[in-house]
C-alpha positions, -999 to +999 in steps of 0.1 A: -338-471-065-320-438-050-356-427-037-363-456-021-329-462-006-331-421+006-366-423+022-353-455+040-326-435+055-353-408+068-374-436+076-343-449+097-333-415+108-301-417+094-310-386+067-335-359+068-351-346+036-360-308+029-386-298-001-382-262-014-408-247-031-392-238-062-400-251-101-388-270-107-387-287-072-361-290-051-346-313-024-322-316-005-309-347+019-285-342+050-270-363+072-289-361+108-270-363+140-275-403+144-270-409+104-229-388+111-222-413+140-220-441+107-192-418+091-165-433+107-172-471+109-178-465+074-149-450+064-131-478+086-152-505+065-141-486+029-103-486+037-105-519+049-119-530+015-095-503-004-063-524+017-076-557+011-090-557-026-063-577-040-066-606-020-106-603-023-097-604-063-076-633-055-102-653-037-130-644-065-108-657-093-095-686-073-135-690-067-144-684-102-122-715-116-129-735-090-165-732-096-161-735-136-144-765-136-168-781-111-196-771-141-180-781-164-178-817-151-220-814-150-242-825-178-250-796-198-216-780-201-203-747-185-242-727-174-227-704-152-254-690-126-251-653-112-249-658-075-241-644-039-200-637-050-212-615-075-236-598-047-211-594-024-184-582-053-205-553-059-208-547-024-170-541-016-169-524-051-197-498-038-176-493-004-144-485-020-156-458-040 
């Protein structure tokens, strides 16, 4: 999964990649020019989820009994499907770190 998401970034020209010609191998992945202009509205997007956790924790459990009860009402008890909420948990997780 890191490959892929690094050679999308050089794809995107976000990152470049340089191979030294050592053993074993080595690489190394920078930051180009265009990829450094995302530094700040990312930082802007990671405090904003570091300042607003607790009400995003708040929402998901509000979410999460809301949505348990309503299964619980359906025949075949409480199945609980994985869905977008826990998507988009780990996605304000990974920006806060």
């Amino acid at each position: 999964m890191l490959t892929r998401t690094l050679r999308a970034l050089e794809r995107d020209g976000l990152a470049a990649r340089t191979v030294y010609p050592t053993i074993p191998p080595r690489v190394e992945y920078d930051l180009t020019p265009l990829g450094r202009t995302l530094l700040d509205p990312l930082s802007a997007l990671a405090d904003w989820a570091v300042d607003h956790g607790a009400e995003i924790a708040t929402a998901r459990d509000r979410h999460d009994a809301h949505s348990q009860g309503r299964q619980d009402r359906r025949p075949g008890g409480s199945h609980r499907a994985e869905g977008s909420a826990t998507a988009a948990g780990r996605v304000v997780e990974a920006q806060a770190i």
